[in-house]
C-alpha positions in Angstrom: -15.2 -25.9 3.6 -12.8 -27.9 1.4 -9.8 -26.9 -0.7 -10.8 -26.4 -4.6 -8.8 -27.5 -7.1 -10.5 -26.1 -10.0 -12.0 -22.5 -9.0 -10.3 -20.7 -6.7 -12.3 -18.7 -3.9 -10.4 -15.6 -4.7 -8.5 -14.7 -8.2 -7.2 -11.3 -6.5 -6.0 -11.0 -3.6 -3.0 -8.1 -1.5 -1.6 -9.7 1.1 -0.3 -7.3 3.9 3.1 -8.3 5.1 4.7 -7.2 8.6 8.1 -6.1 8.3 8.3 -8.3 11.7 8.0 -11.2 9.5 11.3 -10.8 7.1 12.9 -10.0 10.8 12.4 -13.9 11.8 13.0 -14.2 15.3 15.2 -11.0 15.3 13.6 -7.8 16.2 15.3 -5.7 13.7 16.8 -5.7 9.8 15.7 -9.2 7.6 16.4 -12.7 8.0 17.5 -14.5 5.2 15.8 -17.4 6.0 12.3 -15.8 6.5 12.9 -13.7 3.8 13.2 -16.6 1.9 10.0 -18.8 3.2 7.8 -15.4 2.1 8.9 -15.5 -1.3 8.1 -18.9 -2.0 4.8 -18.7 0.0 4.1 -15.6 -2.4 5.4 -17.6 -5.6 2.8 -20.8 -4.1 0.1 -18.4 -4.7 1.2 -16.3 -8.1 1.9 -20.2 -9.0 -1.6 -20.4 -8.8 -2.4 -18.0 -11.5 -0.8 -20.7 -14.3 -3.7 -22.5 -13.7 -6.5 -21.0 -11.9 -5.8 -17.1 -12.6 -5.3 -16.0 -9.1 -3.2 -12.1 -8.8 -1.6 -11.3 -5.7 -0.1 -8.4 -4.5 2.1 -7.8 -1.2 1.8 -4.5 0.5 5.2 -4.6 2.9 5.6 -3.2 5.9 8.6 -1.5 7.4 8.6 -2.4 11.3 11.4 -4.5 11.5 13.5 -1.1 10.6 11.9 1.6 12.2 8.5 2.9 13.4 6.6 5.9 13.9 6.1 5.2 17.7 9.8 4.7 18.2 9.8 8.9 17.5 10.0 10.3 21.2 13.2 7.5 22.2 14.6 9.2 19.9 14.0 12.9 19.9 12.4 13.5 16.4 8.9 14.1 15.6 6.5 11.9 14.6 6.3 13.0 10.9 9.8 12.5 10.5 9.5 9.4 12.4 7.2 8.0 9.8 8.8 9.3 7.0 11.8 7.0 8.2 9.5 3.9 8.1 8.4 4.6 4.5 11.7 4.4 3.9 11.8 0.9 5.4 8.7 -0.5 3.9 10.6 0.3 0.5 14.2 -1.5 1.6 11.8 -4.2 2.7 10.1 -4.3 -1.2 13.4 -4.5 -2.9 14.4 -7.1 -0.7 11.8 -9.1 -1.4 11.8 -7.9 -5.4 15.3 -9.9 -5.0 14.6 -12.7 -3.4 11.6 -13.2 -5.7 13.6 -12.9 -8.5 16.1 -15.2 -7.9 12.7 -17.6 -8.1 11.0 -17.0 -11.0 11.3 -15.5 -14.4 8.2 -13.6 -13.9 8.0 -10.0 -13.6 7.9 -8.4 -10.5 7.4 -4.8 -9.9 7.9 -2.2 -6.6 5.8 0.6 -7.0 5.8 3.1 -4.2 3.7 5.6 -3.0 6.8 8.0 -1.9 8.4 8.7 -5.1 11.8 7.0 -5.8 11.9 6.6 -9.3 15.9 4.7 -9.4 14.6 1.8 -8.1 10.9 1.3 -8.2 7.8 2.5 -9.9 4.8 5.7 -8.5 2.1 3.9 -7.5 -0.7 4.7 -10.0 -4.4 2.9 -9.6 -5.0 1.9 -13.3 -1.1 0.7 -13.9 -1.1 -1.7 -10.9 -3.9 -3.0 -12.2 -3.2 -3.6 -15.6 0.3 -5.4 -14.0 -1.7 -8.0 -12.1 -3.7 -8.7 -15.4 -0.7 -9.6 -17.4 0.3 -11.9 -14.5 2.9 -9.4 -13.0 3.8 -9.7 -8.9 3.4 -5.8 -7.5 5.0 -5.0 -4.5 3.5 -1.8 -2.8 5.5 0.2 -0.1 5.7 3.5 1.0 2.3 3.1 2.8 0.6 6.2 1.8 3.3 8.6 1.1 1.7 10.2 4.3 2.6 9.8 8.2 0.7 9.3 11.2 -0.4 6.1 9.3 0.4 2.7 9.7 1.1 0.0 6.6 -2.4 -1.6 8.6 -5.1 1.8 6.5 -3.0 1.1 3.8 -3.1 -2.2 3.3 -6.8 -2.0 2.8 -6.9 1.2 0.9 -4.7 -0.9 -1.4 -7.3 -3.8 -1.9 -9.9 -1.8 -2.2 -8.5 0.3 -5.1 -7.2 -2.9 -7.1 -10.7 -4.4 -6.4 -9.2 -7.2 -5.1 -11.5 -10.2 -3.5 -9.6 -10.5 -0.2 -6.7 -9.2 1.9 -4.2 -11.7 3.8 -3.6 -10.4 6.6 -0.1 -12.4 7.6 1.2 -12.2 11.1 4.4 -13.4 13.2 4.1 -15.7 16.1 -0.1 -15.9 15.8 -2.3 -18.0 13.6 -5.4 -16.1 13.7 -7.5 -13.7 16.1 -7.8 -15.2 19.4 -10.2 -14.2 22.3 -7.2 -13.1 24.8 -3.7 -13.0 24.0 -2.2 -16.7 22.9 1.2 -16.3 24.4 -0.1 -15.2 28.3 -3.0 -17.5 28.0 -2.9 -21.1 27.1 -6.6 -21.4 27.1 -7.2 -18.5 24.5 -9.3 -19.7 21.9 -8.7 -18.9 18.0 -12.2 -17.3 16.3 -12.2 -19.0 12.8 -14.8 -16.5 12.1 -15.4 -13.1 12.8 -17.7 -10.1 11.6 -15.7 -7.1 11.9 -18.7 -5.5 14.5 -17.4 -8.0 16.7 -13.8 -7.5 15.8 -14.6 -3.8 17.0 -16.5 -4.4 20.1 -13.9 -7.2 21.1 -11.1 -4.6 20.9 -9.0 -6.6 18.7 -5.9 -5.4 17.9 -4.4 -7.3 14.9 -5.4 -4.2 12.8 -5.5 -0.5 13.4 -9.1 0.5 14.1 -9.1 2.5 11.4 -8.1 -0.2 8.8 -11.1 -2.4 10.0 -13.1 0.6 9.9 -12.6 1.0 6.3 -12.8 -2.5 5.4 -16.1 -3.1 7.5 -17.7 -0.2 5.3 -16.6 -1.4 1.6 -17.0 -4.8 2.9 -13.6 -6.1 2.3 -12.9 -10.0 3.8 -9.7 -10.6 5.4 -7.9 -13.8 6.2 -5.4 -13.7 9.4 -3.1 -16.2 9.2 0.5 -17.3 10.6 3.1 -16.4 7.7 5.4 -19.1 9.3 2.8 -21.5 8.5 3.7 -23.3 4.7 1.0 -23.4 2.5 -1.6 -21.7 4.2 -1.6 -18.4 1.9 -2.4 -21.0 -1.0 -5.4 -22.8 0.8 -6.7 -20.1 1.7 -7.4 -19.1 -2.0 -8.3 -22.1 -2.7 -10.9 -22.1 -0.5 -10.0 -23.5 2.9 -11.0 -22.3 6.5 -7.3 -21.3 8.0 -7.0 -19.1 10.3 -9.5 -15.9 10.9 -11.9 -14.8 8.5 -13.3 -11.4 9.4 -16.0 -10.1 7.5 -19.4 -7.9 7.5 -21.1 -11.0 8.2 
């Protein structure tokens, strides 16, 4: 399919950012660099909006700080352990709040689904929405507000409750879903398509189970990409075949 330049493919869309990719090539805290290349892929897609009305929001993850599996090293429970990376996704928010406004005079908001009220907004359905009408970035972290979840069931509970057309899903060090793993095999082949049936039987793992689960029965499309890759968030709104698009059918 080619790029549009006049209707977009999708005019809302959440785009579900690893912590791993603020880290860069670290594996913990953010990169100033990366840090910098998501907020001006982000702006390349809110830029969109001037002209074609496209609304994004990022739902931020917190990996690159801390993570529920890291619990038993050391010696906490898994509640708490999550509870920690909450915490995380919303350092990772303001960052990102900060480096998008040194971009662009346009409003962008955190909201938050663990109540922090100093510094960002609660997360409420109807207010997020009406933010993304008036043209506003929203930034959503604190997954849940509940453990034993990744920012993976989120990220879809999110897109489905702002009825948004698509979710992103952006990745570190991968451009898509491949049929064995990219960096041990240099024969693996990328699927540019995929229904989420055969996402499941294939035992991918760029998502939780659960979070394709969810998406395969509202019928939610996602678009894996590279976030390292310039541009490609845009295209992909605008209607081009990058990456893997995983879908009912």
């Amino acid at each position: 399919m080619g790029v549009s330049l006049t209707v977009p493919r999708y005019r809302r869309v959440v785009v579900k950012l690893s912590g791993e990719a603020l880290a860069g090539t670290g594996s913990s805290g953010v990169d100033p660099a990366s840090l910098s290349r998501v907020a001006e892929e982000v702006l390349s897609v809110h830029d969109l909006g001037v002209h074609l009305g496209v609304q994004v929001a990022v739902v931020v993850g917190g990996g690159n700080y801390f993570r529920g599996r890291m619990a038993e090293g050391w010696g906490i429970s898994r509640a708490e352990a999550d509870n920690i990376g909450m915490l995380g996704t919303i350092m990772n928010a303001l960052m990102l709040r900060g480096a998008l406004t040194a971009r662009t005079e346009t409003d962008i908001r955190v909201m938050t689904a663990v109540p922090i009220h100093s510094v960002a907004e609660p997360f409420i359905r109807l207010r997020a929405v009406h933010h993304l009408d008036r043209g506003l970035i929203v930034l959503l972290a604190g997954g849940i507000g509940q453990p034993y979840v990744t920012t993976d069931y989120p990220a879809v509970q999110r897109a489905l409750e702002l009825e948004a057309d698509a979710l992103l899903v952006a990745k570190r060090g991968v451009d898509g879903v491949y049929d064995s793993d990219p960096h041990l095999n240099p024969d693996a082949v990328r699927y540019t398509r995929l229904t989420y049936d055969e996402a499941l039987a294939a035992g991918v793992r760029i998502m939780d189970t659960s979070a394709f689960v969810l998406a395969n029965e509202q019928s939610l499309t996602m678009h894996v990409f590279d976030v390292a890759a310039a541009g490609v968030m845009r295209e992909i709104c605008q209607g081009a075949e990058l990456g893997t698009r995983i879908s009912v059918k």
